[in-house]
N, C-alpha and C positions, 0 to 999 in steps of 0.2 A: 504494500500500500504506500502510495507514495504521499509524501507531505503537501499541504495548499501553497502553492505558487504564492510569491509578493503580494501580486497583483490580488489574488483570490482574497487574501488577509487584509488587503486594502482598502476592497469593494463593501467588504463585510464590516469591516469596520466605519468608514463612509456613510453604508447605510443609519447602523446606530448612533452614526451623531445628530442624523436627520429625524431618526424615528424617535428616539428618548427627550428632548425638547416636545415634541409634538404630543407624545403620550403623556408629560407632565401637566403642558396646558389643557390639553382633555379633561385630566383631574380635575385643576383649577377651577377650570369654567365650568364642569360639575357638582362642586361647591359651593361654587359660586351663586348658579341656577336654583339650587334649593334655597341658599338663605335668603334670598331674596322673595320667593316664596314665602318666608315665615316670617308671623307677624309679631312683632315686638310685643305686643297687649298680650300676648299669651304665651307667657315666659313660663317655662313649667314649675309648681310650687310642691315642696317637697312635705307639705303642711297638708296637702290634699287629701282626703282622707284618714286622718288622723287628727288624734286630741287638740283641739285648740292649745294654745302653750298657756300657760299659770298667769295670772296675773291679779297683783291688788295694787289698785290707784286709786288717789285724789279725785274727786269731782270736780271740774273745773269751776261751777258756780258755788260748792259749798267747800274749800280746801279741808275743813276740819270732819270730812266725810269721804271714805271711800268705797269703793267697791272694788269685789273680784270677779276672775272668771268662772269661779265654782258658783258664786251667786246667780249669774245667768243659765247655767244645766237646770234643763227641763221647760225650757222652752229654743221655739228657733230665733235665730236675732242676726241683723247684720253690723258690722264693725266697718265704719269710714277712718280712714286715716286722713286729718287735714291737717291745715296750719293757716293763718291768716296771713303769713309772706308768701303763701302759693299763687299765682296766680292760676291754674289751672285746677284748684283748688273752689275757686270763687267762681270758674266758668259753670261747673259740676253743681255748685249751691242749690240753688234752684232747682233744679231735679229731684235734689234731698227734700227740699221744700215741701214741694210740690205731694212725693212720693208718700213722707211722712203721713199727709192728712189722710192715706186710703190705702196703707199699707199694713195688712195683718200681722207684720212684725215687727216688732222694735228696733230701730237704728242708734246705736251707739257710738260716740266720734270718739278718736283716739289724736287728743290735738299732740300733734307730733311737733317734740324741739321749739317750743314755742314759749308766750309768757304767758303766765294765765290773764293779766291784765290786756293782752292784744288779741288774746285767745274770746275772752269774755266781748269785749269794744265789736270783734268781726261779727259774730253771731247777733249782740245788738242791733249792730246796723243789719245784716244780711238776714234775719231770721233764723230760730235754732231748729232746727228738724229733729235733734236730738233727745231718747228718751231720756239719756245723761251724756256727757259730756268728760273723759278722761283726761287727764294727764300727764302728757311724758316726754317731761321738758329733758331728758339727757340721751331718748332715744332707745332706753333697753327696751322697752316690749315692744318699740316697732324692729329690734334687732331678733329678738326672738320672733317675730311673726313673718321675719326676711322680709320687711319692707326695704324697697329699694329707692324709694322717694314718695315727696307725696303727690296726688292722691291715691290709693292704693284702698280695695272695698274685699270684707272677705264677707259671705254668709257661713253661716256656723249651724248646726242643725240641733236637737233639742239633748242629743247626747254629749255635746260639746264636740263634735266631730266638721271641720274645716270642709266644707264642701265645691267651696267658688273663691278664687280670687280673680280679681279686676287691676288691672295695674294701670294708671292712668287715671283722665278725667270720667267720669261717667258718661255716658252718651243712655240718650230716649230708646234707642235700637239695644243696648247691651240690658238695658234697665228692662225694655219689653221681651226680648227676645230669650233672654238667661236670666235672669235675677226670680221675673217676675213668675215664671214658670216652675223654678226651681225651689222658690217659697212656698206656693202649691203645694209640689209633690210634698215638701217637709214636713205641709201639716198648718203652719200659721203658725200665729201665738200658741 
């Protein structure tokens, strides 16, 4: 058997310097094509199905009163993460608003990194949608519930079991479409 000529070793190598770039960008821009597909609002939460995380806080209109999240087990409730430096925080308001006067379950804010005094002035002026009002002005329970900023919405179902997060502003379409369906199936209050 004789060995491959120069030339034969030349060709062959020639070829894979053409083909191995080409096959990298192929990768690429199959990577590329999916994440672009995917939609940033639906980041996946690793809280999904599973215990809400613990928590006992301040009220933001009563400070010398708190609540926990064992207190809310046994019913379904949704949880808002806001802050009144958010501005996509204030566009969502309204929704909350709105939502609160015909919504069979209780909405909870979770004013994130905030003061309680600008926390309390927002809701005066903006309307409180809220059955209460938390506080976590250093950020640990939005660190535990992996908020990634605000606004950020979770429904919690009547075992204390995370069912929906929303990362972003609320929109009328995620409120009718998921939220408001999903409250249903839970049961209500």
């Amino acid at each position: 058997m004789s060995e491959p000529t120069s030339a034969a070793r030349a060709g062959a190598s020639g070829r894979w310097r053409y083909l191995l770039p080409l096959g990298l960008f192929l990768v690429l821009a199959i990577f590329l094509g999916v994440g672009l597909n995917l939609n940033p609002r639906e980041v996946p939460s690793p809280l999904i199905d599973k215990p809400a995380p613990a928590f006992k806080a301040q009220l933001l209109a009563q400070p010398d009163k708190s609540l926990s999240r064992d207190e809310l087990v046994g019913k379904a409730w949704i949880l808002n993460v806001w802050a009144s430096w958010c501005t996509p925080c204030r566009e969502e308001h309204p929704l909350w608003v709105d939502y609160a006067k015909r919504s069979p379950v209780p909405i909870y804010g979770l004013n994130y990194k905030d003061t309680p005094k600008a926390g309390q002035a927002w809701l005066a002026q903006l309307g409180n949608p809220y059955a209460e009002s938390l506080t976590d002005p250093d950020g640990r329970i939005g660190i535990d519930y992996g908020v990634y900023g605000v606004p950020e919405t979770f429904v919690i179902d009547r075992q204390g079991i995370v069912r929906y997060k929303h990362i972003g502003p609320m929109t009328p379409e995620v409120l009718r479409d998921k939220i408001e369906p999903l409250v249903k199936r839970l049961g209500g209050a």
